[in-house]
RODO-2510 file (C-alpha; in nm, 4 decimals, decimal comma):
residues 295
     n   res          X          Y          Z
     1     x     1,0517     3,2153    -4,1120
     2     x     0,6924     3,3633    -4,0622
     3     x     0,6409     3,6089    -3,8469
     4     x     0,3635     3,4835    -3,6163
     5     x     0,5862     3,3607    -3,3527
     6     x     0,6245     3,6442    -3,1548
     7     x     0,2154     3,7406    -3,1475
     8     x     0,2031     3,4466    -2,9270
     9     x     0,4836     3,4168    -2,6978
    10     x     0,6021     3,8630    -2,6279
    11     x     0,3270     4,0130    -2,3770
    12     x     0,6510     4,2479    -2,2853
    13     x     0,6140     4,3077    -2,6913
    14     x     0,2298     4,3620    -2,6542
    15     x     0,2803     4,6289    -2,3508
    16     x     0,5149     4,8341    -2,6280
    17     x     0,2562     4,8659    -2,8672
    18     x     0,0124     4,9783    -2,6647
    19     x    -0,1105     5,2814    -2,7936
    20     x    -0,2879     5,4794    -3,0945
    21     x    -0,3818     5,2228    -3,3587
    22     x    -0,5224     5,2212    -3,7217
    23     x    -0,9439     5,0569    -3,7852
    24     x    -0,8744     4,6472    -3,8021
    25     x    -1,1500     4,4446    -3,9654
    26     x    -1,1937     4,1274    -3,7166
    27     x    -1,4278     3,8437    -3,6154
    28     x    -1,7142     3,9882    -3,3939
    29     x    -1,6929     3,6887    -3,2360
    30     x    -1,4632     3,4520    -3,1307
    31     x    -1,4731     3,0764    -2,9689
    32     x    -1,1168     3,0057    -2,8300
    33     x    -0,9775     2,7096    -2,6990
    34     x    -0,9853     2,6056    -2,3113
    35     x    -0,8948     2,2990    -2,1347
    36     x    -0,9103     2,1410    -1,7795
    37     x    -0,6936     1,9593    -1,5904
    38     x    -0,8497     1,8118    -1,2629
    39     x    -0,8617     1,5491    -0,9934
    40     x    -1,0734     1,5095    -0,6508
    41     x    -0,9911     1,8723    -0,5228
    42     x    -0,8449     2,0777    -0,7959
    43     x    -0,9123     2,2143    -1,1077
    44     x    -0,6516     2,3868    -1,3651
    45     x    -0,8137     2,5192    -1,6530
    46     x    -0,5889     2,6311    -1,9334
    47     x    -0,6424     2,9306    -2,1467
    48     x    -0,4464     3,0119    -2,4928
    49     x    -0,4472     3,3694    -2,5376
    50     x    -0,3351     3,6275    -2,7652
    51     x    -0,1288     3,9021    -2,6046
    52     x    -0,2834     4,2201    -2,8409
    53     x    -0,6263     4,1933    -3,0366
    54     x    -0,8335     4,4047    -3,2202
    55     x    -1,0587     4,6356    -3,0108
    56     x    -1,3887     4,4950    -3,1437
    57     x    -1,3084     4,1343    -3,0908
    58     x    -1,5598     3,9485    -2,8337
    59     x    -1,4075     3,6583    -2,6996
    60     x    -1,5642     3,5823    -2,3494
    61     x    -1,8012     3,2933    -2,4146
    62     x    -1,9992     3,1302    -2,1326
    63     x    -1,8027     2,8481    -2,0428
    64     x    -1,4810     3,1075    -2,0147
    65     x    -1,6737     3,2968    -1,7953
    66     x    -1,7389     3,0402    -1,6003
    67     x    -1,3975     2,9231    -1,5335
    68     x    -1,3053     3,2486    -1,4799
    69     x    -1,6127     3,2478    -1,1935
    70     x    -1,4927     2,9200    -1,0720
    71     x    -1,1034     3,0364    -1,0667
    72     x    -0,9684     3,1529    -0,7165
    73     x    -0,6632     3,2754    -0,8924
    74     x    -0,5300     3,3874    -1,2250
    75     x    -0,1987     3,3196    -1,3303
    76     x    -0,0026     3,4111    -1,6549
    77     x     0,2796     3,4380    -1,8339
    78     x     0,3961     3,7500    -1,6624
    79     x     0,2929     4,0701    -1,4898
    80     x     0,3069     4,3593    -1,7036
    81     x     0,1860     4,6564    -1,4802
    82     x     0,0881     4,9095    -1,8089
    83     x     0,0158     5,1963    -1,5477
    84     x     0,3711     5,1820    -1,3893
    85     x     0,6235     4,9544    -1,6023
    86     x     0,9156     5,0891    -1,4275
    87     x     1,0050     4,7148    -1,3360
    88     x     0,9578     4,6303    -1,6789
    89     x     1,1810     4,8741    -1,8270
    90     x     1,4428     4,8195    -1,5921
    91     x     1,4589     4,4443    -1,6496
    92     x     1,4894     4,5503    -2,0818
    93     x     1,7287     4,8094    -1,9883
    94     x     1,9723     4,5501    -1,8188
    95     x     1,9553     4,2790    -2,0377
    96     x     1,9191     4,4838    -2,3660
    97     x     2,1304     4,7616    -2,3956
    98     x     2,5164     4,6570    -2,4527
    99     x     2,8177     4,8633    -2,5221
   100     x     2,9932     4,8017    -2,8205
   101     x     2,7946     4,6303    -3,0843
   102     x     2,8165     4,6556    -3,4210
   103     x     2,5562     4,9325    -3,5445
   104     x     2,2225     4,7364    -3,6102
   105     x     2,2083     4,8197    -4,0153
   106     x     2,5078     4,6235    -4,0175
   107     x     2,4167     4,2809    -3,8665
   108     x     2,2285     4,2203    -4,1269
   109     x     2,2807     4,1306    -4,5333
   110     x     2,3211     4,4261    -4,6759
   111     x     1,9937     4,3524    -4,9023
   112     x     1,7479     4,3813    -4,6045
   113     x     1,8991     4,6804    -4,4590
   114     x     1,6464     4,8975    -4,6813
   115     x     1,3872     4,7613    -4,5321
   116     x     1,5848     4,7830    -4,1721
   117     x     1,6174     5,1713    -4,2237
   118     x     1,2688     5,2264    -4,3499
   119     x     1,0962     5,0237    -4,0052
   120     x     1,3595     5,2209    -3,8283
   121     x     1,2813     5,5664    -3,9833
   122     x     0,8954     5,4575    -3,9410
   123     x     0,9160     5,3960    -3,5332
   124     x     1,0555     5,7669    -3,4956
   125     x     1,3499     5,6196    -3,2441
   126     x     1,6662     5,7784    -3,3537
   127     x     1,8145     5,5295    -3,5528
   128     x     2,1628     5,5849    -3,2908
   129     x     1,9527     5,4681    -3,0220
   130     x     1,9059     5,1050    -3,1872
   131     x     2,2687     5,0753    -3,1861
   132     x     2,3332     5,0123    -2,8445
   133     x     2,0209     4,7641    -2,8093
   134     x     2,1147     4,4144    -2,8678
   135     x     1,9336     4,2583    -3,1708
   136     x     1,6299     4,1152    -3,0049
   137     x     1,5779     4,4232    -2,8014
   138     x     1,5706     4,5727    -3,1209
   139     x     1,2954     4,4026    -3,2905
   140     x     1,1150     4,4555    -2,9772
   141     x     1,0837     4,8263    -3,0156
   142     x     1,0572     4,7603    -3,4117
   143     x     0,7928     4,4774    -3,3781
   144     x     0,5555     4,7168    -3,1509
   145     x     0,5639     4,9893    -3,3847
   146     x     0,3849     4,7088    -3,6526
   147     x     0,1380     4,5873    -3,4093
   148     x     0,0156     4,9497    -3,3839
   149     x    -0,0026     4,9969    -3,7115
   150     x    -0,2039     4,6643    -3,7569
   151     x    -0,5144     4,8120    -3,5048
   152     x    -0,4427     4,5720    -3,2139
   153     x    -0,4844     4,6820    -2,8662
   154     x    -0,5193     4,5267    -2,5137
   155     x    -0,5366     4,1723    -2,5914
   156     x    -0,6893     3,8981    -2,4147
   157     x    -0,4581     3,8978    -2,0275
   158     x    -0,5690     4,3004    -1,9492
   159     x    -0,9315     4,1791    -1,9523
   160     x    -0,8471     3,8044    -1,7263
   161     x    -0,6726     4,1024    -1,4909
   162     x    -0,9281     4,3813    -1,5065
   163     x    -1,1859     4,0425    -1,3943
   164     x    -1,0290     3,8542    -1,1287
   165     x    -0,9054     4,2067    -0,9629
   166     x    -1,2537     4,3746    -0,9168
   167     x    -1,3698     3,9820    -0,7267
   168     x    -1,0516     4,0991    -0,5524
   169     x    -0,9082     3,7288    -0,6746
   170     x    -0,4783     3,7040    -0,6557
   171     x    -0,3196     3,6805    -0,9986
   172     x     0,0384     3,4827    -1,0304
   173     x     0,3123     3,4895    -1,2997
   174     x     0,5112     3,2025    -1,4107
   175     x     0,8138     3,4194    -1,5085
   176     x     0,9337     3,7302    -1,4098
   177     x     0,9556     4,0412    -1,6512
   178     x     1,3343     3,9609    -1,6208
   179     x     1,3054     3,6052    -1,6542
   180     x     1,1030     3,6379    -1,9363
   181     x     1,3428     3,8763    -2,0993
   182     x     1,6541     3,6051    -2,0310
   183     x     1,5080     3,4070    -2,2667
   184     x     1,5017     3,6057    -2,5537
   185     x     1,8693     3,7656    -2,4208
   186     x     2,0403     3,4183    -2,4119
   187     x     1,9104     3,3343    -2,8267
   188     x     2,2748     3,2926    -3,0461
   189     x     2,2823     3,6328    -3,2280
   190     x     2,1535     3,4136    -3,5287
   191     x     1,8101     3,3848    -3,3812
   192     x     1,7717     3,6962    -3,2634
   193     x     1,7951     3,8086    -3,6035
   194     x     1,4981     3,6193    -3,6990
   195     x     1,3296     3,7795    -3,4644
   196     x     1,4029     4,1307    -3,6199
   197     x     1,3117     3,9907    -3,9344
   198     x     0,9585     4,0366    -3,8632
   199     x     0,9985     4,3659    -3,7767
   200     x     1,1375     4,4049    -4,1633
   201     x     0,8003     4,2492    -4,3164
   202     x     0,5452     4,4755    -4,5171
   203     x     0,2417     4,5606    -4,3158
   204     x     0,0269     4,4072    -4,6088
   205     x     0,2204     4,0381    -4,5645
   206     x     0,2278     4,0936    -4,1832
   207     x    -0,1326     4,2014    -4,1701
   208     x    -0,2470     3,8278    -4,3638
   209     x    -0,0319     3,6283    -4,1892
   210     x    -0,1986     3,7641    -3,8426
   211     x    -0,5310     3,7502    -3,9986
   212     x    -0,5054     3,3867    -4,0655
   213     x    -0,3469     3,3069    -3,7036
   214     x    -0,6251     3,5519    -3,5629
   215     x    -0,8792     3,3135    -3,7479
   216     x    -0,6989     3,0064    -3,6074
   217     x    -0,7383     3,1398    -3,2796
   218     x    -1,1072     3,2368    -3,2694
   219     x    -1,2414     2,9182    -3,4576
   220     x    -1,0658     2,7212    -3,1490
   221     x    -0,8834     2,5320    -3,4256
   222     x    -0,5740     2,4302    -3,2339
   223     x    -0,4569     2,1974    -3,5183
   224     x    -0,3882     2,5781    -3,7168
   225     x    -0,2723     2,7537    -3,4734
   226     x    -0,0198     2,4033    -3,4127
   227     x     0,0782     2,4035    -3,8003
   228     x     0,2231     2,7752    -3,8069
   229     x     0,3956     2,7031    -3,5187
   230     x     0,5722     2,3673    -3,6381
   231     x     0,6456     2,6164    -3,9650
   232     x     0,7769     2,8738    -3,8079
   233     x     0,9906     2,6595    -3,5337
   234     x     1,1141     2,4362    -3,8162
   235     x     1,3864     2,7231    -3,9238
   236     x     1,5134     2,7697    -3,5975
   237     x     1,6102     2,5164    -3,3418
   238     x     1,7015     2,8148    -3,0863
   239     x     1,3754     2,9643    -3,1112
   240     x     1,2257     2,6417    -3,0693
   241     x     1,4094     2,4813    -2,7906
   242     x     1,4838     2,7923    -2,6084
   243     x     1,1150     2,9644    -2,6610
   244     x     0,8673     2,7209    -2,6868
   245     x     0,9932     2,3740    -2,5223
   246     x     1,2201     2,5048    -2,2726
   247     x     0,9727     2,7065    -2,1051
   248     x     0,6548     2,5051    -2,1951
   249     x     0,8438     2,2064    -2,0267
   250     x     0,8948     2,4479    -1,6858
   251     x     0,5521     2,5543    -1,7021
   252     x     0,3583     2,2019    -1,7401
   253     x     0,5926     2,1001    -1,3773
   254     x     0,4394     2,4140    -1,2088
   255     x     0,0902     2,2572    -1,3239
   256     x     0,1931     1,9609    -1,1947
   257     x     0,3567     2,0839    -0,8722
   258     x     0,0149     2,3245    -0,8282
   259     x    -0,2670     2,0060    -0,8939
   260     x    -0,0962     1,8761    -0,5587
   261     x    -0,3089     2,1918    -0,3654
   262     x    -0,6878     2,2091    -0,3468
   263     x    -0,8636     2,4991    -0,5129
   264     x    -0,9282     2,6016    -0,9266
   265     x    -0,6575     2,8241    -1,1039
   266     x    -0,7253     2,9616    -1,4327
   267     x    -0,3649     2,9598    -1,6171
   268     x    -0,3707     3,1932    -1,9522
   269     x    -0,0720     3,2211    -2,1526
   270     x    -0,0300     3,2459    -2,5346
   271     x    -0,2169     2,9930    -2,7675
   272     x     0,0795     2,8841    -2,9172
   273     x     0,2195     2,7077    -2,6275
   274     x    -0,1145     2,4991    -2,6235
   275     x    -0,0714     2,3814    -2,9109
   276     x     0,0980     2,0894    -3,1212
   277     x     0,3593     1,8327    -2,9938
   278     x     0,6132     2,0033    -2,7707
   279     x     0,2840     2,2145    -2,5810
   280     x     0,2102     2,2266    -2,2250
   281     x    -0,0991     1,9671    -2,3139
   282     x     0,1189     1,6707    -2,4585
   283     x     0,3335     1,7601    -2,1743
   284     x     0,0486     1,6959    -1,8903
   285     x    -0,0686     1,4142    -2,1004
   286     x     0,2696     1,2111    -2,1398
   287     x     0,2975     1,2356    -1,7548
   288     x    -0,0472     1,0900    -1,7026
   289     x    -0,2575     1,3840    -1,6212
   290     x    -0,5958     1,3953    -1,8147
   291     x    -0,6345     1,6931    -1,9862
   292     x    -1,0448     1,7914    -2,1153
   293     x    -1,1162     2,0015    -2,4072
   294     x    -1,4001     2,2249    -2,1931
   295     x    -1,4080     2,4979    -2,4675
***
């Protein structure tokens, strides 16, 4: 499978990579999708983000800004608090470290574990230490070390924050860090291996493939972003089901539990679960709720 899943759907993977990061060429500007969701006295609007960008990328247009000025709340996909992510680390701690696994070189084929040893050597973790994380844990910590290396920093959800905190506006998850985190924990050991997979791929590969999604994204062309995803999801019914439709599906009744309250709520959370037939639209839609391309 591709490896653009995760980009979307891992702010906890985003948080890890913050850090030092190599010159990215990018779009200087950007046009993202947003949608709307309304009746007589409230007003949803839905933002697909991307978790880590590249530093130069402008993507606040005027219309986002002024759902963001309408918006009397923000809510995402979770709360990662990058100046204290003590809660954070304690929820990966308990769900990802295990006693007695197999040591991580060997749970997979024996011809990727080259490539397994060389992103390994290249994070500067002791390779010992990976042993007692279970796999998708694992390509976490792998995973972040690539995103650094592709020039991405503080996506699009540290700037919705830094906003709707200085108007001294509330901001809402819809998971927990923990909860979150279950989902990737409770993946058969088969999909989590998929997921460390992309931690294997060659920074040139890995840098196209988030070029084109990055393109996707910006242009506001939700059929692209919608065709990775059906090619990615298409190898794995887990990462599908569990990821994507499972949590989309407890998200859109949330929308629909929250349109019964007056007010405007800006929900962000990543593109991909805006996108193509099992997304939080179609979702709204097939239960009757109108849903307006604004952006």
């Amino acid at each position: 499978m591709t490896k653009l899943l995760q980009r979307f759907i891992a702010p906890v993977t985003a948080l890890l990579a913050l850090g030092s990061a190599a010159e990215a060429k990018a779009p200087q500007a950007a046009r993202p999708a947003l949608w709307a969701v309304s009746d007589a006295d409230t007003t949803i609007y839905l933002f697909g983000t991307i978790h880590l960008l590249p530093s130069d990328m402008k993507w606040r247009t005027a219309k986002i800004d002024q759902a963001m000025s309408n918006s009397q709340q923000l809510v995402v996909e979770t709360i990662i608090d990058e100046k204290n992510p003590t809660k954070l680390m304690s929820a990966l701690a308990s769900l990802g470290l295990a006693k007695g696994l197999p040591p991580l070189l060997e749970r997979v084929p024996p011809a990727q574990r080259p490539a397994l040893a060389a992103a390994i050597k290249k994070s500067g973790v002791p390779e010992q230490a990976y042993n007692s994380m279970k796999t998708w844990m694992a390509a976490f910590l792998l995973l972040s070390n690539q995103f650094k290396e592709l020039g991405l920093s503080g996506g699009v959800e540290g700037v919705l924050r830094a906003d709707f905190l200085a108007h001294h506006k509330p901001i809402g998850e819809l998971e927990t860090n923990l909860e979150q985190l279950s989902f990737f924990d409770k993946l058969p050991e088969s999909a989590q291996l998929n997921l460390l997979e992309g931690a294997m791929e060659e920074n040139a590969s890995m840098k196209r493939e988030f070029g084109g999604m990055l393109d996707s994204w910006s242009r506001g062309d939700v059929k692209g972003i919608a065709q990775t995803f059906d090619k990615d999801l298409s190898t794995s019914q887990e990462l599908r089901d569990t990821l994507i439709r499972e949590r989309n599906t407890n998200w859109t009744r949330w929308i629909e539990q929250r349109m019964t309250q007056p007010g405007a709520v800006m929900v962000a959370v990543g593109a991909g679960h805006l996108a193509g037939p099992y997304s939080v639209i179609e979702g709204l839609k097939k239960d009757g709720y109108k849903v307006q391309r604004v952006e």
